[in-house]
LUMDRENDREN-301828 format. One record per residue (C-alpha): residue number from 1; y, z, x. Coordinates in Angstrom, 3 decimals. Layout:
# LUMDRENDREN-301828
{NUM {Y Z X}}
...
***
This chain:
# LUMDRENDREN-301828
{1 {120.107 164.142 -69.987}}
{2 {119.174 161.551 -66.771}}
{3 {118.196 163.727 -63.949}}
{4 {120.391 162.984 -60.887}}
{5 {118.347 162.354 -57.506}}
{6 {119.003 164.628 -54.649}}
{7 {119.657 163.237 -51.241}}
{8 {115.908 164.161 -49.896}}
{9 {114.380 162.356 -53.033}}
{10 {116.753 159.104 -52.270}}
{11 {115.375 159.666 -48.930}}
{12 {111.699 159.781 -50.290}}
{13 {112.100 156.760 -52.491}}
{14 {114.017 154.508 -49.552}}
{15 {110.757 155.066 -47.213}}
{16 {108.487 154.455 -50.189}}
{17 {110.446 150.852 -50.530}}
{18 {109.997 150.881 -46.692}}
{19 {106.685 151.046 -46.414}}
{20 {106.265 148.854 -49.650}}
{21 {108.410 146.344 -47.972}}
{22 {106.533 146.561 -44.872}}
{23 {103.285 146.054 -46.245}}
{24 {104.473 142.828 -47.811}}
{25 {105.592 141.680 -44.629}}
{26 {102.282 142.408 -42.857}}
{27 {100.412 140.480 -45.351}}
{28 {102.915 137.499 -45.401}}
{29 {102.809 137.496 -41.685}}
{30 {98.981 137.297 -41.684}}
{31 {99.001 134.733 -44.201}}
{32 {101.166 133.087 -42.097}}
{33 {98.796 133.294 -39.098}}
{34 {96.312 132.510 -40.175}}
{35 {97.810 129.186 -42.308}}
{36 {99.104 128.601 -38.922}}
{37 {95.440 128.964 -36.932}}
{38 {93.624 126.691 -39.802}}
{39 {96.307 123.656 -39.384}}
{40 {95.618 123.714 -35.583}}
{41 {91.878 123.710 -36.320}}
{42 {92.460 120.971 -38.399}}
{43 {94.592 119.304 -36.531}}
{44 {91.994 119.626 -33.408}}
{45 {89.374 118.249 -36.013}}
{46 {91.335 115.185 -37.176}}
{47 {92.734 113.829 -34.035}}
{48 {90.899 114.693 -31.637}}
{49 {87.890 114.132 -32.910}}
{50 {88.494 110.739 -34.234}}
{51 {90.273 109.854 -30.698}}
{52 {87.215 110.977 -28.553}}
{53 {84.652 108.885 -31.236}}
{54 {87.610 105.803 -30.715}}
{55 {87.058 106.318 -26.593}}
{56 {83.232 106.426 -27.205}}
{57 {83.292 103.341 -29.623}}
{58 {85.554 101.537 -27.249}}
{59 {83.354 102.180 -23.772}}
{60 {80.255 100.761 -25.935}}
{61 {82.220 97.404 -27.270}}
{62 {83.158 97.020 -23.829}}
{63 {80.017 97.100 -22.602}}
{64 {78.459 95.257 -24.736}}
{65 {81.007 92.292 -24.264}}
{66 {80.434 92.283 -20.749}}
{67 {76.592 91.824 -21.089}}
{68 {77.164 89.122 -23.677}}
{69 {79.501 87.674 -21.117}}
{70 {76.911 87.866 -18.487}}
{71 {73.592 86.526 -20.415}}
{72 {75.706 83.638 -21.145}}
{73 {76.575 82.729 -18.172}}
{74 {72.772 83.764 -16.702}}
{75 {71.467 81.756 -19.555}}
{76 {73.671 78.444 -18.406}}
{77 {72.028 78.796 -14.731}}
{78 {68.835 79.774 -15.747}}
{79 {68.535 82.354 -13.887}}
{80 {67.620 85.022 -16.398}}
{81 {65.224 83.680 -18.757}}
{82 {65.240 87.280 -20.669}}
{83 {68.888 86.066 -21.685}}
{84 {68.118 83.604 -23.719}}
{85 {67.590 85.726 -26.788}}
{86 {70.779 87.333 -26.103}}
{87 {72.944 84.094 -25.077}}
{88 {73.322 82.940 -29.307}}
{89 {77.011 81.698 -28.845}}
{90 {80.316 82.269 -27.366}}
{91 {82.172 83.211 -30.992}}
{92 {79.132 86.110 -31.276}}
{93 {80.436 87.107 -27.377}}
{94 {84.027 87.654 -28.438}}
{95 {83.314 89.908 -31.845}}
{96 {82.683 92.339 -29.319}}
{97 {85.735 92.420 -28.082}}
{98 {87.682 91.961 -31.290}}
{99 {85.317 95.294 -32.172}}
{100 {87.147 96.734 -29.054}}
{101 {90.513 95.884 -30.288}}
{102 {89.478 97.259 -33.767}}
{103 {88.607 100.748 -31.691}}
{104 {91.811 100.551 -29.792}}
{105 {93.893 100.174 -32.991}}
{106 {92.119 103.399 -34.336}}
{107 {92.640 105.240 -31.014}}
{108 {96.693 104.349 -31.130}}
{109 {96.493 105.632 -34.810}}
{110 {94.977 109.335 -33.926}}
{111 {96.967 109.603 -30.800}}
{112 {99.691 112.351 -31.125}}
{113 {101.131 112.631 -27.752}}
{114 {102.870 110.097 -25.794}}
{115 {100.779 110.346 -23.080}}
{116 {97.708 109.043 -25.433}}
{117 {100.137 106.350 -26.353}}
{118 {101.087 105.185 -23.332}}
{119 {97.312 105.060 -22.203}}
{120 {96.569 103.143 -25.320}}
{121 {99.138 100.548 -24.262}}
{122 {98.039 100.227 -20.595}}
{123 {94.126 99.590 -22.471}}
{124 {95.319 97.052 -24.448}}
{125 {96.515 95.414 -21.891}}
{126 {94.446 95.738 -19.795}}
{127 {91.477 94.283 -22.229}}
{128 {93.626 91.210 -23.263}}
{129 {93.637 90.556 -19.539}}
{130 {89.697 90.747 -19.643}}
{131 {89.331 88.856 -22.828}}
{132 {91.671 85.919 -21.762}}
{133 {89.222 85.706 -18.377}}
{134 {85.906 86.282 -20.261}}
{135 {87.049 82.839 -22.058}}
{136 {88.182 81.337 -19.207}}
{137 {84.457 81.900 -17.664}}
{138 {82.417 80.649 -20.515}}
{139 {84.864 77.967 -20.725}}
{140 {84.143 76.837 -17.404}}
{141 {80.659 77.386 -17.366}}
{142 {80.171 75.014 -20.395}}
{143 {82.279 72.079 -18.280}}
{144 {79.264 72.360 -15.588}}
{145 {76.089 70.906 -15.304}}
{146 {73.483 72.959 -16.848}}
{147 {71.147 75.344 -14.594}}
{148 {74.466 75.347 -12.277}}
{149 {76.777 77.944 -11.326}}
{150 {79.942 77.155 -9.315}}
{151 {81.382 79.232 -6.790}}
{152 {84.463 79.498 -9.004}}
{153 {82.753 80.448 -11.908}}
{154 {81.138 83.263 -9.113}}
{155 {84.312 84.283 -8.281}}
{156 {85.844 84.616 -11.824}}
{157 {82.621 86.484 -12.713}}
{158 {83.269 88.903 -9.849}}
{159 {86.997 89.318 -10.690}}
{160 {85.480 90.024 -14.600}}
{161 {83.205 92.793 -13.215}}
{162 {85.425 94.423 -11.522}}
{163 {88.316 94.527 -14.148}}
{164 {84.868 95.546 -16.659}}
{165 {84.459 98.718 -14.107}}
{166 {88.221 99.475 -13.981}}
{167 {88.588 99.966 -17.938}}
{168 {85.137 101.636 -18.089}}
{169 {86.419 103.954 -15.782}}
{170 {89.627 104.321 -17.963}}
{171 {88.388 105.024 -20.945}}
{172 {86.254 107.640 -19.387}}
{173 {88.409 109.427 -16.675}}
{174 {92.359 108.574 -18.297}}
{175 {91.731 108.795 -22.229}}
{176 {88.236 110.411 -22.332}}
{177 {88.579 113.138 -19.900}}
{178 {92.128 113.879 -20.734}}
{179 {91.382 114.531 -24.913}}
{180 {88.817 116.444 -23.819}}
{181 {90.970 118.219 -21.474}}
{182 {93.978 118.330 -24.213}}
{183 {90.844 119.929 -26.657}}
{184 {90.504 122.801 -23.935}}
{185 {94.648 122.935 -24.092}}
{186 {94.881 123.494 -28.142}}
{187 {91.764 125.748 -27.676}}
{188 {93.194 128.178 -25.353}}
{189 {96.575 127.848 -27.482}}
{190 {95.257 128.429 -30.349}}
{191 {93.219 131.791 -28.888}}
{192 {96.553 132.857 -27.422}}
{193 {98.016 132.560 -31.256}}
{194 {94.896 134.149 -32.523}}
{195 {95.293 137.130 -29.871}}
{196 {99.190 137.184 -30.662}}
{197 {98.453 137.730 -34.270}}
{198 {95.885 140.396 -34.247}}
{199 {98.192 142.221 -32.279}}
{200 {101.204 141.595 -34.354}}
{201 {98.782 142.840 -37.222}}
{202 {98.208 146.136 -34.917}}
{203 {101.080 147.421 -34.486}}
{204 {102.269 146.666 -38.087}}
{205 {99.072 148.106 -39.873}}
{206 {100.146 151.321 -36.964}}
{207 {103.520 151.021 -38.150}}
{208 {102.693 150.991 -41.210}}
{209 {99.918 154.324 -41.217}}
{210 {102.627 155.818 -39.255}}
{211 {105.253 155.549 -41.657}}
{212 {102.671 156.225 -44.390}}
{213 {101.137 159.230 -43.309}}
{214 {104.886 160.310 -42.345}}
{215 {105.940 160.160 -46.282}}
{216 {102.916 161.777 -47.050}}
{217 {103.933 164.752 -44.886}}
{218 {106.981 164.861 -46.686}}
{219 {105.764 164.282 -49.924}}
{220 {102.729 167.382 -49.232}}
{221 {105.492 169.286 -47.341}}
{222 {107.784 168.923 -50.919}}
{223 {104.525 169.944 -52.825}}
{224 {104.279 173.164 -51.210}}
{225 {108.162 173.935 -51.414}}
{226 {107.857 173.536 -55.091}}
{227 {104.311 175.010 -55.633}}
{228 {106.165 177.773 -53.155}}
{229 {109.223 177.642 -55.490}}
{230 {107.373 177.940 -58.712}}
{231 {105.535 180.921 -57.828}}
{232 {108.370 182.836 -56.346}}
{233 {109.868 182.149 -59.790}}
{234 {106.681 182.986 -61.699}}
{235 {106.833 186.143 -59.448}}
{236 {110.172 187.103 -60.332}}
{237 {109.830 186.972 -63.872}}
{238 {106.546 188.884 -63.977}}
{239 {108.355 191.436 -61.843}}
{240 {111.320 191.299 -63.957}}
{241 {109.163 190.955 -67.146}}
{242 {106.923 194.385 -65.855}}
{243 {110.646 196.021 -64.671}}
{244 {111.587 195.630 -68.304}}
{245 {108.437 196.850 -69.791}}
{246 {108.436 199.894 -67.549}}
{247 {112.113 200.712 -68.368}}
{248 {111.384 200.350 -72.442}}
{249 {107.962 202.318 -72.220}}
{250 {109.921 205.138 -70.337}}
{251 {112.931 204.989 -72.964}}
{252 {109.984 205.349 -75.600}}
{253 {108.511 208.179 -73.874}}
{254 {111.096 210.351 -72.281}}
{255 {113.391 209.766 -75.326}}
{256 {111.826 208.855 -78.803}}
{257 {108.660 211.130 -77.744}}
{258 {111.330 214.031 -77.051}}
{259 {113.280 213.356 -80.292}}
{260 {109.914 213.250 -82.529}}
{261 {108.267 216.385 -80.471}}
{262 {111.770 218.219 -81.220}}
{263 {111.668 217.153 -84.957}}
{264 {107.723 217.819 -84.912}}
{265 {108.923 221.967 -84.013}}
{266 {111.921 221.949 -86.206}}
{267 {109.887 220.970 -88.876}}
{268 {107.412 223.303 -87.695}}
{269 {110.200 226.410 -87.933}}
{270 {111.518 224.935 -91.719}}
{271 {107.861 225.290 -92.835}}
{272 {107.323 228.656 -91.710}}
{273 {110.712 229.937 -93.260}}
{274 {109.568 227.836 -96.319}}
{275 {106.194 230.030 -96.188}}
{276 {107.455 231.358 -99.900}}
{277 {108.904 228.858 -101.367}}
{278 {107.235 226.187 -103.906}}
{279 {104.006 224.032 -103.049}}
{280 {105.583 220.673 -103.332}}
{281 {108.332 221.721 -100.954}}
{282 {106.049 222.970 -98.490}}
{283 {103.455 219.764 -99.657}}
{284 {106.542 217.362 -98.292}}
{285 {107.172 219.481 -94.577}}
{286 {103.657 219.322 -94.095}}
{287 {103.636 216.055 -95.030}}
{288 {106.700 215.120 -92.661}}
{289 {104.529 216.823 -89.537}}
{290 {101.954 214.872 -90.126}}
{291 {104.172 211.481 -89.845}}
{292 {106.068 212.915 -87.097}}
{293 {102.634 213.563 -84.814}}
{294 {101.709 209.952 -86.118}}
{295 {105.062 208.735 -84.701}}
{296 {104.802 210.811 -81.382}}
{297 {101.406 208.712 -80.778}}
{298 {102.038 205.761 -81.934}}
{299 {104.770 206.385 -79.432}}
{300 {102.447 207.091 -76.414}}
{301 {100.715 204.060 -77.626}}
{302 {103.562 201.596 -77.248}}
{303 {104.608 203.297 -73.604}}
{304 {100.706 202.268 -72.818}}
{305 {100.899 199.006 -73.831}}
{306 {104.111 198.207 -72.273}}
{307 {103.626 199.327 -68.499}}
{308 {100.160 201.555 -67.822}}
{309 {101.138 204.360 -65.912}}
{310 {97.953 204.758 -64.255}}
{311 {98.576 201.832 -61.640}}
{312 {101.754 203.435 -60.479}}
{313 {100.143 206.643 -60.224}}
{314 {96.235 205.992 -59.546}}
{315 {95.908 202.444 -58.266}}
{316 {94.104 199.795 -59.622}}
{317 {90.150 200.595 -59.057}}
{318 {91.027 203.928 -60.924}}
{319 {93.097 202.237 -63.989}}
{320 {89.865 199.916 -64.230}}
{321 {87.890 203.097 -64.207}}
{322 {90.094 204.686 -66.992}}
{323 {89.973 201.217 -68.764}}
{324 {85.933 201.218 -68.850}}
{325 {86.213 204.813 -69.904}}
{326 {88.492 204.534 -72.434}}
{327 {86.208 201.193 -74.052}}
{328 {82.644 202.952 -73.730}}
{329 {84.382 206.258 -75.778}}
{330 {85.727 203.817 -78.341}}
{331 {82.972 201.235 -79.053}}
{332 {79.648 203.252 -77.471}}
{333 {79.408 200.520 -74.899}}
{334 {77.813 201.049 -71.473}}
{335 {79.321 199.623 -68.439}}
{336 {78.591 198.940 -64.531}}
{337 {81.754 199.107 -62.649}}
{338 {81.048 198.075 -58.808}}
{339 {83.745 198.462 -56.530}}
{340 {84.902 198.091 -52.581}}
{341 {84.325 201.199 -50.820}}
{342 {87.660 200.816 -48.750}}
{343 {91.054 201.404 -50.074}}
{344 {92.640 197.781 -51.775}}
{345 {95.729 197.271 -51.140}}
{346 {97.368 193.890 -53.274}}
{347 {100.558 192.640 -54.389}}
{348 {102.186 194.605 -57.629}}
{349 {101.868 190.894 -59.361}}
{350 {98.172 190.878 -58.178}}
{351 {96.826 194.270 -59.529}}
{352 {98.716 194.109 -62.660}}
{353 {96.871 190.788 -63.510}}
{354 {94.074 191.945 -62.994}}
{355 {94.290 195.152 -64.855}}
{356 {95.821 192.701 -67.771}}
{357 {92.872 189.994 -67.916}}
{358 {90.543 193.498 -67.506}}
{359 {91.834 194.889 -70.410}}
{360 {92.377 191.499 -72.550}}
{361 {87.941 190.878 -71.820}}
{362 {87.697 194.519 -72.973}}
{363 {89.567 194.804 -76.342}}
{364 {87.692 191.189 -76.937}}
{365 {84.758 192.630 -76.602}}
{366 {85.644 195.498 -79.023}}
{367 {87.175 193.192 -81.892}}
{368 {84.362 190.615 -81.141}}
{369 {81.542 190.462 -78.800}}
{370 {79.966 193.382 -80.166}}
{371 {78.255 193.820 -76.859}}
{372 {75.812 196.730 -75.274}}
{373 {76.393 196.482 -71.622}}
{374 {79.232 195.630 -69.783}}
{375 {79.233 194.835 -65.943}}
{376 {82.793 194.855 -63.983}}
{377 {82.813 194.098 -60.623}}
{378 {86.077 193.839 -58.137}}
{379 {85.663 192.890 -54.674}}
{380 {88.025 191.566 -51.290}}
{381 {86.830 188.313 -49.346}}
{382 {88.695 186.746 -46.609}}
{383 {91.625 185.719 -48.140}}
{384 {91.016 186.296 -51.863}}
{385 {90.205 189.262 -54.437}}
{386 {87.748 188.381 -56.691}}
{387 {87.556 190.245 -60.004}}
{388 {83.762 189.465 -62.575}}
{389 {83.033 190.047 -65.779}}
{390 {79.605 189.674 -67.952}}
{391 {79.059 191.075 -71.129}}
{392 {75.712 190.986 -73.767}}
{393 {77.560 190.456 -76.676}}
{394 {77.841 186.986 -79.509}}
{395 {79.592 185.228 -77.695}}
{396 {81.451 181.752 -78.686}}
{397 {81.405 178.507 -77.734}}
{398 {84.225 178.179 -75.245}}
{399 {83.948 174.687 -74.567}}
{400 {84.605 173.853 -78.268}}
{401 {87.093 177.023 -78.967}}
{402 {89.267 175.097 -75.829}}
{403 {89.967 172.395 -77.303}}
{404 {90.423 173.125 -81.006}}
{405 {93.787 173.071 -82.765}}
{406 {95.324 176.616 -83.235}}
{407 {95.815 177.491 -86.915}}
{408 {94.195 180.955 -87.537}}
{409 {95.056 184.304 -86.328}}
{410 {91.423 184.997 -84.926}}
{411 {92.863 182.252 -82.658}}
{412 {94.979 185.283 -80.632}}
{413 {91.788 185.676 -78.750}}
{414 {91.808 182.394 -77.270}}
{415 {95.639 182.290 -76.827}}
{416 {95.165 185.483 -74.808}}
{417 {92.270 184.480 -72.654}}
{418 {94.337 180.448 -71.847}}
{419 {97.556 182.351 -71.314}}
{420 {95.998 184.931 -68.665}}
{421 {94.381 181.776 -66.987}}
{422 {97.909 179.738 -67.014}}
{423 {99.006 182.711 -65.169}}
{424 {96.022 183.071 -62.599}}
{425 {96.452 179.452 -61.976}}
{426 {100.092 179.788 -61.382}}
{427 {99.121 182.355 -58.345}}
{428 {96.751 179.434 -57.188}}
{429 {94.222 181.146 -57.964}}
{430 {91.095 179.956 -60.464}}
{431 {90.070 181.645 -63.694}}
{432 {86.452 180.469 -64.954}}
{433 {84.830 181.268 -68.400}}
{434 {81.412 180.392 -69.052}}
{435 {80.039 181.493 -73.280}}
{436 {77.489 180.359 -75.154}}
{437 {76.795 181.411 -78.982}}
{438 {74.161 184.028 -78.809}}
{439 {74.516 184.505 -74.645}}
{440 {77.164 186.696 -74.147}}
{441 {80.482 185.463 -71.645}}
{442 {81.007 186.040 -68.506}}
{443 {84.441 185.392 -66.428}}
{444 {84.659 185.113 -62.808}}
{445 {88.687 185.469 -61.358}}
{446 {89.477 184.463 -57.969}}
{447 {93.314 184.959 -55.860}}
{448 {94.219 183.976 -52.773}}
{449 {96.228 186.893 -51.134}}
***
């Protein structure tokens, strides 16, 4: 049957799709970003780039047409001999500027602003104005005589150098200086984006551990309600479990012991009124006693086994006591019990653990270990009771025995020493069991109280 969802779980799963959500974001937004930074960059690359190497292209193609513009007419007054070489013809003059046109082109192609148009316009114009007098000059300077210079030609040559400095200046100050100035622009805009990002990226990756570490609070806080919840339970149904055993093993003692010790007289009485009668009949009472004192133990036996009466009566140190007692008068062993010199107080749930996982290691050791020495130590730390066991006997290889499939009944022994750990581990506390073949075992038990 589907489990319904409780309002805190819906809660629980509607932050984890939060914070799933929200870490999608964060990356798309970054991705974003940063797509966004390397199109600027490329942008700044590509056009700005190619219109500053345009600018640089078209201040050297200018140049150079002037100077072919000048050694020609130089070379048709003779005043420059060092011309000459220069002076080849008036079509090798003008590819110069037809190079600056070519440059001017590629300049209107790059330019993304209007601005850059505009400028690109105003050049043009400009140059055809220049290019249109630059002919007009070596026009008139072939009509004169050679080794002559007219004042016209002078004065056309003047109004040439001057329009020569004006677009020089230009293409330096108007279009150079201003994509230099627009690379300084996109720069700082494209640090401001950068800056805007990273801190976009802040206070989502802080949103983000916020709301994370928030749902794990919740989920840890949830953890310890249930581990809380779990062992209230567990601590119910020991209690309940122990309440139960108590009430049967007094029911076995006050009333089936009192029924068998009242039959063990009566039969008692029949036998001695029977003193003259037959053999067999007597043979049969005597025989009836002898079941009935069987009964009455076995009786004491099961009251025992179901609720110890010592740890309601003596405490736990003394039930251990009785326990190591009890095991060196059965099996000859020879124990070292070492225990707190104070009084120790624990939880019912606590001591009768321990007494159980004391007296499970002990009949183990009887039915199995066939050990020598026995060494039993119980002892309080700050914030835990720690309970040790070590024995000389066989012992088994635990690692193996853990993990084999149950199918035998010497397998009890391991159900009994897993099941007391289940329950140690329930209390949050830690049960370790370290046995070799041939080494003996020895169990170490820690609680948190």
């Amino acid at each position: 049957m589907e489990r319904m969802l409780n309002f805190k779980e819906k809660k629980l799963l509607l932050a984890f799709g939060f914070l799933i959500l929200l870490t999608l974001v964060i990356g798309l937004a970054g991705i974003s970003q940063i797509q966004g930074l390397t199109r600027k960059i490329e942008v700044l690359g590509k056009n700005n780039l190619s219109l500053e190497s345009a600018v640089l292209e078209m201040r050297i193609k200018n140049a150079n047409y002037a100077m072919g513009i000048r050694n020609y007419v130089y070379w048709r007054s003779a005043r420059y001999l060092g011309a000459v070489p220069m002076a080849v013809g008036a079509n090798k003059i003008f590819s110069a500027g037809e190079s600056f046109k070519q440059q001017l082109q590629l300049y209107r192609q790059s330019a993304y602003l209007n601005q850059q148009k505009e400028w690109a316009n105003q050049a043009q114009l400009a140059f055809d104005e220049l290019f249109v007098l630059g002919k007009k000059i070596i026009q008139l300077v072939d009509q004169e005589e050679f080794g002559k210079v007219s004042e016209a030609v002078n004065g056309l040559l003047m109004s040439f150098e001057n329009r020569i400095y004006k677009i020089d200046e230009f293409l330096d100050n108007a279009m150079g200086k201003s994509n230099l100035e627009e690379v300084a622009r996109q720069m700082i805009l494209t640090r401001t984006d950068k800056e805007r990002a990273i801190f976009f990226l802040k206070i989502s990756l802080a949103t983000a551990l916020i709301v994370g570490s928030l749902i794990a609070l919740a989920v840890y806080r949830r953890r310890i309600k249930e581990r809380l919840y779990r062992q209230n339970m567990f601590n119910r149904m020991i209690n309940v479990e122990e309440d139960e055993r108590k009430r049967l093993s007094n029911a076995v003692h006050d009333e089936m012991g009192q029924g068998l010790s009242a039959l063990k007289i009566y039969l008692g009485l029949l036998s001695q009124e029977l003193y003259s009668s037959p053999e067999e009949l007597k043979s049969k009472v005597e025989e009836c006693k002898k079941i009935t004192s069987q009964l009455i133990e076995k009786s004491h036996n099961i009251s025992f086994l179901l609720r110890p009466p010592d740890l309601d009566e003596v405490g736990l140190l003394e039930s251990l006591e009785s326990l190591l007692l009890e095991s060196r008068h059965l099996t000859g062993v020879e124990y070292i019990f070492q225990k707190p010199q104070s009084l120790l107080e624990l939880p019912p749930e606590f001591s009768l653990l321990i007494y159980r996982i004391t007296q499970e290691l002990l009949t183990n050791m009887a039915k199995y270990a066939k050990a020598k020495n026995v060494e039993v130590s119980i002892k309080r730390n700050s914030g835990s009771v720690e309970l040790f066991y070590r024995d000389n006997g066989q012992g088994f290889d635990y690692n193996h025995a853990a993990h084999k499939f149950l199918r035998r009944q010497e397998d009890k022994f391991r159900l009994g020493l897993l099941g007391l750990k289940e329950r140690v581990e329930v209390l949050d506390g830690s049960m370790l069991i370290n046995s070799s073949l041939g080494k003996g075992m020895s169990v170490s038990v820690a609680l948190p109280i």
